[in-house]
C-alpha positions, 0 to 999 in steps of 0.5 A: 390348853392353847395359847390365846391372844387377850387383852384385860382392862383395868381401871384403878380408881385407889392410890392404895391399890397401885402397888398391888396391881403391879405386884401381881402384874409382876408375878404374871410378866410371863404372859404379858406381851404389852402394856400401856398405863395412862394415868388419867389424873383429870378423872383421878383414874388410872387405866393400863390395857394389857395384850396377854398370850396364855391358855384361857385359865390363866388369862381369866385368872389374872383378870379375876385376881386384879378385879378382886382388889378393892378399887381396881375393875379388869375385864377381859376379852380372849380370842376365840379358837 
């Protein structure tokens, strides 16, 4: 499969989740090619965007694995080809 240009939302609304987000964000660092975390206190949130470089199965992978922790949502967006 081709590479593809994404971008993957996640929005932590659980303390407890944090660290697990960002061990699996750790396992994929590989195709992550930026990152930018905002913790939003007022809104007790926290929200990063990601711009991803990888085939599209390992994108949606990633997003699906972070959606499936409680208190955390990801989306996400891939080029088309």
């Amino acid at each position: 499969m081709e590479n593809r240009i994404g971008v993957i939302g996640i929005i932590i609304e659980s303390e407890d989740a944090v660290a697990k987000v960002n061990e699996i964000l750790h396992e994929y660092r590989g195709m992550i090619a930026a990152r930018l975390g905002l913790p939003y206190r007022d809104r007790k949130c926290s929200v990063i965007s990601l711009i991803v470089d990888a085939d599209a199965d390992k994108i949606s992978a990633l997003a699906g694995t972070l959606g499936k922790i409680e208190g955390v949502s990801a989306k996400s967006a891939i080029q088309k080809k």
